[in-house]
C-alpha atoms as one frame of an Amber mdcrd trajectory, in Angstrom:
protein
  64.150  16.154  51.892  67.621  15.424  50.393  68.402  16.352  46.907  69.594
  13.546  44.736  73.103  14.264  45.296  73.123  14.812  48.777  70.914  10.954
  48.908  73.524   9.337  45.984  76.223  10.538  48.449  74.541   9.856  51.304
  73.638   6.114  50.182  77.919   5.103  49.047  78.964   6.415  52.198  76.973
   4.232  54.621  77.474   1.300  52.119  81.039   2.204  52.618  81.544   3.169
  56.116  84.962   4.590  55.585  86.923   6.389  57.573  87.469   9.057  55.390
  85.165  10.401  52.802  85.616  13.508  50.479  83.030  15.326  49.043  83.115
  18.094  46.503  80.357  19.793  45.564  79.974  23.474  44.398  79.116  26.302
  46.565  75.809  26.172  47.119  74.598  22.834  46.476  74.011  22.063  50.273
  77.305  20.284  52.029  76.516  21.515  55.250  72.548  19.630  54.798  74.869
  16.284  53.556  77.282  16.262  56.332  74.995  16.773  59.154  72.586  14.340
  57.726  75.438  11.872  58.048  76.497  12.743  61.959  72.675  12.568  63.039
  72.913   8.925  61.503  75.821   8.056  62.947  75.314   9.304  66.009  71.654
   7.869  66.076  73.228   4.686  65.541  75.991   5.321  68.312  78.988   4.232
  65.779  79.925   7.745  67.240  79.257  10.306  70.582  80.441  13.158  69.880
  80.664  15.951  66.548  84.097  17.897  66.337  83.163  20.898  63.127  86.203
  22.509  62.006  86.357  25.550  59.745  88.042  28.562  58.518  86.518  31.556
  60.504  84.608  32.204  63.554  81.772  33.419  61.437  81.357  29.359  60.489
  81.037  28.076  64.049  77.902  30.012  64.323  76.873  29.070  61.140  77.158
  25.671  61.313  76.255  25.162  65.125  72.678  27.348  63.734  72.743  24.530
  61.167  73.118  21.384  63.374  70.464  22.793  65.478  68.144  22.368  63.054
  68.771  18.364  62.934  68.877  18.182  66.448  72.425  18.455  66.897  73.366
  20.820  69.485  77.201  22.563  69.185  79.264  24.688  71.196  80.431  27.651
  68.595  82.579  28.931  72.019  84.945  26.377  72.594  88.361  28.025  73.437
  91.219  26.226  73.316  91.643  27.938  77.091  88.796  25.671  78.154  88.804
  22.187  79.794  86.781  19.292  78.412  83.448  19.482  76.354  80.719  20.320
  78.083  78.397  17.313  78.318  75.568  19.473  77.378  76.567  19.475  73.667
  77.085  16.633  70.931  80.096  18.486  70.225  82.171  21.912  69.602  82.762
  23.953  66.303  86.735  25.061  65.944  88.586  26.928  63.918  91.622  25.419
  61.806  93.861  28.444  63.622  92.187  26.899  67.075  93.506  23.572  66.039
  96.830  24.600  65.099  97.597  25.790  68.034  96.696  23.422  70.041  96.558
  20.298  68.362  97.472  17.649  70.927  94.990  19.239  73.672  92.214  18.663
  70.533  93.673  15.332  70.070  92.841  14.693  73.386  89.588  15.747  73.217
  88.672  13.747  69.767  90.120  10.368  71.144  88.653  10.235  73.882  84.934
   9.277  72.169  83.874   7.554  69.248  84.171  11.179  66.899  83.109  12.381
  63.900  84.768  15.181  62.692  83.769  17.383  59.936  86.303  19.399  58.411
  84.669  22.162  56.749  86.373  23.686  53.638  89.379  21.025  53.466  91.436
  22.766  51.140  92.269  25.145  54.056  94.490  22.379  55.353  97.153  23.223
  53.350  97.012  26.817  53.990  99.846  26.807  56.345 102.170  24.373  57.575
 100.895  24.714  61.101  97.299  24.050  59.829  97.797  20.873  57.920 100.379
  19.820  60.576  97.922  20.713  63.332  94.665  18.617  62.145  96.981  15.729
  60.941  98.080  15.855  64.467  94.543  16.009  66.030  92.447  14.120  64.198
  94.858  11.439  62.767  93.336   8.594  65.382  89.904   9.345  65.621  86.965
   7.059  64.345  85.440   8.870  61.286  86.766  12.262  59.391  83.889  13.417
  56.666  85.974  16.192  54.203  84.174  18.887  52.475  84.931  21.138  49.717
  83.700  23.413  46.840  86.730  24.057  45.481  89.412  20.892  45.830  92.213
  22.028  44.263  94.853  25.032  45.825  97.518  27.619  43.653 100.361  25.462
  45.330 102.092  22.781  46.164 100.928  22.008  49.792  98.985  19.085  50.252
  95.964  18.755  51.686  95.440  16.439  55.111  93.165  13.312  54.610  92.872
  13.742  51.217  93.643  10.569  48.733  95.666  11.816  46.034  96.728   9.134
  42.809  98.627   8.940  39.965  97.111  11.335  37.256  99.143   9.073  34.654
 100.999  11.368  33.521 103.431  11.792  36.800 101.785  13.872  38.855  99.778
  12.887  42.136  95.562  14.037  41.286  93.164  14.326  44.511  90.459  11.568
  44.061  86.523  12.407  45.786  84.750  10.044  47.521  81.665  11.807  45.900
  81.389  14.949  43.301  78.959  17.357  42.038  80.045  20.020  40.011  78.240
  23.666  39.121  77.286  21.894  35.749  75.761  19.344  37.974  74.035  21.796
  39.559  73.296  24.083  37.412  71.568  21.442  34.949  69.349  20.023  38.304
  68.530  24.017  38.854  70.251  23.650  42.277  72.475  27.274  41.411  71.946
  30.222  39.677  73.311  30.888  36.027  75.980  33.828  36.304  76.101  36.555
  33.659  79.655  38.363  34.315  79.606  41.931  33.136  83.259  43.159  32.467
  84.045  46.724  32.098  87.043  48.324  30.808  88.748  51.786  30.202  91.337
  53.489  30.185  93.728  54.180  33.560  96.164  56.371  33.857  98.565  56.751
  37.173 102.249  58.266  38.113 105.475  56.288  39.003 107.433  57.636  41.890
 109.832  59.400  39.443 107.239  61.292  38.455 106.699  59.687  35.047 102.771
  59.323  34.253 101.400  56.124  31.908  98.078  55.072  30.897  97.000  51.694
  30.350  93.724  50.544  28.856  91.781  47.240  30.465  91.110  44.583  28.148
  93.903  45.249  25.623  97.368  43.457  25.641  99.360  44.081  28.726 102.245
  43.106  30.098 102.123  41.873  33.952 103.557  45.281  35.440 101.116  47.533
  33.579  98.005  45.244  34.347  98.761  45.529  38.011  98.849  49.242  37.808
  96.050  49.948  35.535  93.702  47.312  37.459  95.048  48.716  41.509  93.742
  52.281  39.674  90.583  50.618  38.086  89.508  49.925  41.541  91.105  53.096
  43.598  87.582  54.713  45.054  89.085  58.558  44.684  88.568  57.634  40.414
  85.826  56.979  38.244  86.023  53.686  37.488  84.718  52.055  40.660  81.712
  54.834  41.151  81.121  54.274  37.391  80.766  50.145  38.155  78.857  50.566
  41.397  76.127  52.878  40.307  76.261  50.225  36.975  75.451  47.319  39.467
  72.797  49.260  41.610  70.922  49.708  38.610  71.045  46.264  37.511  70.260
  45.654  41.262  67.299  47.711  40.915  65.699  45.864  37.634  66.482  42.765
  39.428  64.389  43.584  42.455  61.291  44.302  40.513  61.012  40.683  40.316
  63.252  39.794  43.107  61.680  42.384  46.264  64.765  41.264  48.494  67.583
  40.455  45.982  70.198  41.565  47.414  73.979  42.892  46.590  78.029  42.058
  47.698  80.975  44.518  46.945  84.180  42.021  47.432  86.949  44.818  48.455
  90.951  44.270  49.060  91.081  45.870  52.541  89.144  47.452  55.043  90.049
  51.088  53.671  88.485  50.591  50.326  85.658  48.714  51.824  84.449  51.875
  53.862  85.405  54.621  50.663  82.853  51.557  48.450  80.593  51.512  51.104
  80.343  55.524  50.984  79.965  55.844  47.310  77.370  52.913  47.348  75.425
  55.222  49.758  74.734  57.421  46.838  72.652  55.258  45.098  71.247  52.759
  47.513  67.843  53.387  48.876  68.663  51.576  52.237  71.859  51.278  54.524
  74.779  49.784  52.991  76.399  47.518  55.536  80.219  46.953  55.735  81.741
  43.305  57.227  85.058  43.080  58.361  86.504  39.654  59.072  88.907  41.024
  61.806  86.037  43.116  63.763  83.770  41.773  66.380  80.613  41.539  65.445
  80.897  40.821  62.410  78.942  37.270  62.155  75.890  39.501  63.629  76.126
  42.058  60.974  76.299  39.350  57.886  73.054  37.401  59.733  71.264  40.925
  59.803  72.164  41.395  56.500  70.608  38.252  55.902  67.604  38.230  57.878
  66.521  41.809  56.016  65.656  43.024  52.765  68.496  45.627  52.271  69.889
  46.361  49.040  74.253  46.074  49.720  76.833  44.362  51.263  80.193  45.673
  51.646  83.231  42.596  52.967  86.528  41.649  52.738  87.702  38.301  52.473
  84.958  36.767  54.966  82.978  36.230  51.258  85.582  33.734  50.133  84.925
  31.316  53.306  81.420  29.974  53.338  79.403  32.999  54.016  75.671  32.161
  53.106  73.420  34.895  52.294  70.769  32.868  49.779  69.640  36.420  48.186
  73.023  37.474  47.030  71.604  37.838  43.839  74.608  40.951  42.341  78.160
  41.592  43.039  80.972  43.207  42.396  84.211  41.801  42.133  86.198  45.155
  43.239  89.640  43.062  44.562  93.087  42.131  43.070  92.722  38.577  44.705
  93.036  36.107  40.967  93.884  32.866  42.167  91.468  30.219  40.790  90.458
  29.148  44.464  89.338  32.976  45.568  87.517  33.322  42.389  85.688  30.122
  43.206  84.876  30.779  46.550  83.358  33.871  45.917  81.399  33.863  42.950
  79.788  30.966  45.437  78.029  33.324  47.023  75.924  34.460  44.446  74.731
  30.608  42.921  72.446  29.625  45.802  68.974  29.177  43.889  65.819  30.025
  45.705  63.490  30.040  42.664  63.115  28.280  39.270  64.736  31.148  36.771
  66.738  33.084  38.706  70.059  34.551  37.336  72.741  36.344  39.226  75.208
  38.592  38.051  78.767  39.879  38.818  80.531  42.752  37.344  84.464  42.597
  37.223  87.302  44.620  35.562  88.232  43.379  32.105  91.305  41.429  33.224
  92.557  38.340  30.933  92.831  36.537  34.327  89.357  37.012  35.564  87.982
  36.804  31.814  89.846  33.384  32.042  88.374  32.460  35.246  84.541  33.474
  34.733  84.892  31.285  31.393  85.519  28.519  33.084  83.688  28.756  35.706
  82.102  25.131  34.987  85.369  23.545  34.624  85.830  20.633  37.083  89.282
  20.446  39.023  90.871  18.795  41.066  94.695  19.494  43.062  97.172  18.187
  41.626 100.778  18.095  43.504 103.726  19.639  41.220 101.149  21.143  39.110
  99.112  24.098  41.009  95.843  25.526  39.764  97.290  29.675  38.695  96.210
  31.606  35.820  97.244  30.888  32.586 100.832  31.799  31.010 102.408  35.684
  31.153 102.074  35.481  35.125 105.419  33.781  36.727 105.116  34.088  40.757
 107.091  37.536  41.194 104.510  38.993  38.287 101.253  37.684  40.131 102.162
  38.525  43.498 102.485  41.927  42.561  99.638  41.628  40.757  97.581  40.664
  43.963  99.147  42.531  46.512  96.740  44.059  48.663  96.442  47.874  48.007
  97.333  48.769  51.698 100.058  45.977  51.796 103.712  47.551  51.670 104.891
  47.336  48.486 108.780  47.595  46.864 109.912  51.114  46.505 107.908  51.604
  42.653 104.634  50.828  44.497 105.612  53.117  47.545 105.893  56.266  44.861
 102.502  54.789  42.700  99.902  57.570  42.372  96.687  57.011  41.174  95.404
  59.474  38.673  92.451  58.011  37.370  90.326  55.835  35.332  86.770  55.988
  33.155  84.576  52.872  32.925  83.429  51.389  29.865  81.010  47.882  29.842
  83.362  45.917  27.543  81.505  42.332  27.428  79.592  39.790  28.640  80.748
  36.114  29.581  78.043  33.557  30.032  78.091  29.704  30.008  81.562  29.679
  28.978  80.815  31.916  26.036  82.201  35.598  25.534  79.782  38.625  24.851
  81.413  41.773  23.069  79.207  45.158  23.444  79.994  48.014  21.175  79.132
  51.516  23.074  80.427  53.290  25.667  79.412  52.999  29.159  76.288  55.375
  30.105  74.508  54.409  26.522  71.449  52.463  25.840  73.239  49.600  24.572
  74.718  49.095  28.598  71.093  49.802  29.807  69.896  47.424  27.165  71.996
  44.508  29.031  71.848  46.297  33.013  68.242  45.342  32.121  68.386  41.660
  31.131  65.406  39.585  32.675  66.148  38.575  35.983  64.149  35.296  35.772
  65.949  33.607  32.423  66.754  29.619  32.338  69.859  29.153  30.715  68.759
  27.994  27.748  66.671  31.453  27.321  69.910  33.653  28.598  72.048  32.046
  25.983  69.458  32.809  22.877  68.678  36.380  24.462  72.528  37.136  24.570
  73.502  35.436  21.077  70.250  37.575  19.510  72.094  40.561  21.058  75.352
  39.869  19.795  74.087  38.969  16.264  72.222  42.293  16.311  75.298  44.432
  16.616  77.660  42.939  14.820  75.008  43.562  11.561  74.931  46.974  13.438
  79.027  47.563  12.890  78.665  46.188   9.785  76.577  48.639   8.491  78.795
  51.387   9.834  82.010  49.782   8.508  80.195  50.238   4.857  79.382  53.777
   5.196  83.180  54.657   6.429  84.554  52.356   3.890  81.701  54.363   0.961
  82.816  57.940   3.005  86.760  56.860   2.209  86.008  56.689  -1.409  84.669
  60.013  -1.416  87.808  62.292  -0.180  89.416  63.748  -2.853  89.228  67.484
  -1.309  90.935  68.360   1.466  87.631  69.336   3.002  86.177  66.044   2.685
  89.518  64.472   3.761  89.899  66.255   6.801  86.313  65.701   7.876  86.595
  61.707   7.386  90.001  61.489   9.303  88.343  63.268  12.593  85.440  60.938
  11.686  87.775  57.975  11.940  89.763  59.126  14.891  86.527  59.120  16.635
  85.459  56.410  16.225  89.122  53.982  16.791  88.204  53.891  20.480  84.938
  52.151  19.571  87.081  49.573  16.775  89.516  48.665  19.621  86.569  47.921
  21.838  84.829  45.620  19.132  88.510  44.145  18.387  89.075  43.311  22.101
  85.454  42.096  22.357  86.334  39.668  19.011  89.710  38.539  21.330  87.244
  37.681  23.992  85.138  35.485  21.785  88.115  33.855  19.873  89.551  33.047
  23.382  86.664  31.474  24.962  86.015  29.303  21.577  89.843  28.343  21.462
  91.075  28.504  24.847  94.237  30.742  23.305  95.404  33.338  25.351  94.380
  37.128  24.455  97.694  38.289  24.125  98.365  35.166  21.436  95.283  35.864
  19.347  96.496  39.939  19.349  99.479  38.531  18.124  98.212  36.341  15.429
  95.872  38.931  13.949  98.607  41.453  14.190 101.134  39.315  12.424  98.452
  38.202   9.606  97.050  41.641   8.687 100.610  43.840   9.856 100.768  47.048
  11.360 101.563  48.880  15.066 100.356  47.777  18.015  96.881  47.792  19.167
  97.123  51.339  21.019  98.844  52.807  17.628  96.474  50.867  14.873  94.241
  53.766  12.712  90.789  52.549  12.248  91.402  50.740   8.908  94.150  48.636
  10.289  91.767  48.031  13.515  88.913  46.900  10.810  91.290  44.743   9.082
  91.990  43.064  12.081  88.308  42.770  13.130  87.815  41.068   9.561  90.296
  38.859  10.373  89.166  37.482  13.559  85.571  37.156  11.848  86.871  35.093
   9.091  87.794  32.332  12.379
């Protein structure tokens, strides 16, 4: 039975019968059901004869020929472009973009010569290379119906994307226009997807430049582009703490999930294959079953994600396949362990953790306490579309140069600084919690009840429910902090002796790491409520209440500045 998207969409394109049709809807909300439920008509109805699929990865030609299958639809998912005509046997074939590309007259060939649908899975990866957008333009440019489908319709450039209708946005740039849209509000409101509670640690990294010189940067404070490149790559370098710290963080929140959840299951997103295998290894610590590792580039690995699947083992362990349409319904934790930030990755895979099974199921994610990611798991329900001369990248302080170093892949070659970058590690600390667009600061370091307090959050939550549980929490320790900020403002009265004195400064120098955590947790909020920058709003309450820098602040200046932000 179609949901009543999937039947709304259904319903304006056979009242249409256009030659092209668009439709966006979020990860998870069943594209693949829609667009095969639209070839079996059509071909039912002979208005076409054959099915051309095409998609990013070889892992999706088995997916989706499994797919048609089940509506009768038979696919060849081994199609080579070294082959000769479609084998009469099958509706149609399942191809890669990359296939297409290189090849596109001989597919041209083969789509002309029936009535054709073709599907093209993923549409945004059109524009990925000039090749690819070239290469299906040239294929499919004459045949008799193209169906476009997308979770994420918008790209972090400038190329645009085949088939696609763009218009003008009024205000001088060109806006891609869907046939037919559903949004994660959509369906998150019809309980199609899962809420996502992000859990964002921090701490302090520390790491050696090639002339020797050693820095430390904290996550979560003010940056500039540089430093949050190096203290993130060493966040997530497997020889430090950080990443164990995280892991073992999300197998426990794993674990309290799977009392309710038997075969809820969990995804480590790495850079490269190298960190994969040192996750995968730590992991193994913890987990209670085998922790499996996919590979894009290695064969096999469509087998390994369908007996991941197909069982009820605890982890996961990939590299970029997650981004690309991977469906594994019981994804129910991850970890976002990569230096990918582009809005489209982010998109793609926090995907794979929506799909809803069950009425009151919640997923979550744990990432490093980046402004870019904060950014991006805050708006997380925003609708977007591309729009040409105006890409979708993260918000001001990155140019290109900055971000690209920023997301260079850790066993990429880098310019002679990175070549001489040493690791020396980092400590994990949870930092805050973003949910429904609204920012979460926790007050304690990681390892204290306060983290097991939200590793343990009910598992089966509505929204609604998630949102009062989390603003209870928050309400309860900011009265908490208050109550401390007395006493040390009462203990300040009372050092006259040197005893005293000395006493309440160590007091106070203990406890600045926990006032620049509540301050950066207070940036969070204000940021999320305003949609200002981090750095901006450390800037304002700098410049309102004077003083050093965040990293130099003494607790009093740090509590003025928390008494600012309140006072918003």
């Amino acid at each position: 039975m179609l949901r009543t998207w999937q039947k709304q969409a259904l319903d304006k394109y056979l009242a249409a019968a256009p030659q092209d049709f668009l439709a966006v809807a979020t990860p998870g909300a069943g594209k693949t059901t829609f667009a095969l439920t639209v070839a079996k008509k059509l071909l039912d109805a002979r208005t076409v004869t054959q099915l051309i699929v095409v998609v990013p990865t070889e892992h999706l030609k088995v997916q989706w020929s499994q797919a048609a299958a089940r509506f009768g639809i038979s696919l060849d998912p081994t199609f080579t472009n070294t082959g000769g005509a479609v084998n009469p046997a099958y509706d149609g074939i399942a191809v890669t973009y990359a296939q297409v590309s290189m090849h596109p007259y001989k597919h041209n060939a083969l789509a002309v010569n029936k009535d054709t649908l073709v599907i093209l899975d993923e549409i945004h990866h059109g524009g990925d290379a000039k090749s690819w957008g070239e290469g299906i333009r040239i294929a499919y440019t004459d045949v008799t119906r193209r169906l476009a489908l997308t979770g994420t319709p918008f790209r972090s450039d400038d190329s645009p994307i085949p088939f696609v209708t763009y218009t003008d946005d009024g205000s001088g740039y060109l806006k891609s226009r869907a046939d037919h849209t559903y949004g994660y509000g959509d369906a998150l409101a019809d309980g199609v997807v899962r809420p996502v509670v992000f859990l964002a640690y921090s701490g302090e990294a520390r790491w050696r430049s090639n002339a020797g010189e050693e820095f430390a940067a904290r996550l979560g404070e003010p940056l500039n582009a540089e430093q949050t490149a190096r203290a993130w790559k060493t966040a997530l370098d497997p020889k430090g703490d950080w990443i164990p710290a995280v892991l073992k963080a999300a197998h426990t929140r794993l674990t309290q999930l799977r009392e309710r959840m038997p075969d809820a299951g969990g995804l480590v997103i790495a850079t490269d294959t190298k960190t994969a295998r040192a996750y995968a290894k730590i992991l193994q610590l913890y987990a209670n079953t085998p922790v499996a590792v996919v590979l894009s580039d290695e064969a096999g690995a469509s087998e390994r994600i369908k007996e991941f699947s197909d069982s009820t083992d605890e982890w996961m362990v990939a590299v970029r396949m997650v981004s690309e349409g991977v469906d594994v319904p019981r994804l129910a934790v991850g970890v976002y362990a990569t230096s990918a930030s582009t809005p489209l990755f982010f998109a793609q895979a926090i995907g794979r953790f929506v799909r809803s099974r069950m009425p009151g199921e919640t997923a979550s994610v744990f990432l490093p306490s980046v402004p870019v990611l904060l950014d991006l798991a805050a708006q997380l329900e925003a609708q977007r579309d591309h729009v040409l001369g105006k890409p979708d990248r993260p918000k001001e302080g990155w140019d290109d140069e900055e971000l690209a170093k920023a997301n260079r892949e850790m066993n990429e070659p880098g310019d002679d600084a990175d070549k001489g970058y040493e690791s020396l590690g980092a400590e994990a600390e949870l930092d805050s919690l973003i949910f429904d667009g609204s920012t979460y600061g926790t007050a304690t370091l990681a390892g204290s009840e306060e983290e097991a307090d939200y590793l343990g959050l009910p598992g089966l939550l509505n929204p609604e429910q998630m949102k009062q549980l989390l603003a209870q929490r928050q309400t309860e320790q900011l009265d908490r902090r208050d109550e401390q900020a007395a006493r040390a403002a009462e203990d300040d009265k009372l050092t006259n002796d040197p005893g005293r004195k000395a006493s309440a400064e160590r007091a106070a120098s203990e406890e600045i790491p926990a006032l620049r955590k509540e301050l950066n947790a207070l940036v969070s909020i204000t940021a999320s409520r305003t949609g200002k920058p981090h750095s901006r709003i450390h800037s304002e309450a700098r410049n309102n209440c004077g003083g050093p820098p965040t990293p130099m602040c003494t607790a009093q200046q740090l509590r003025d500045r928390i008494a600012y932000l309140r006072r918003w």
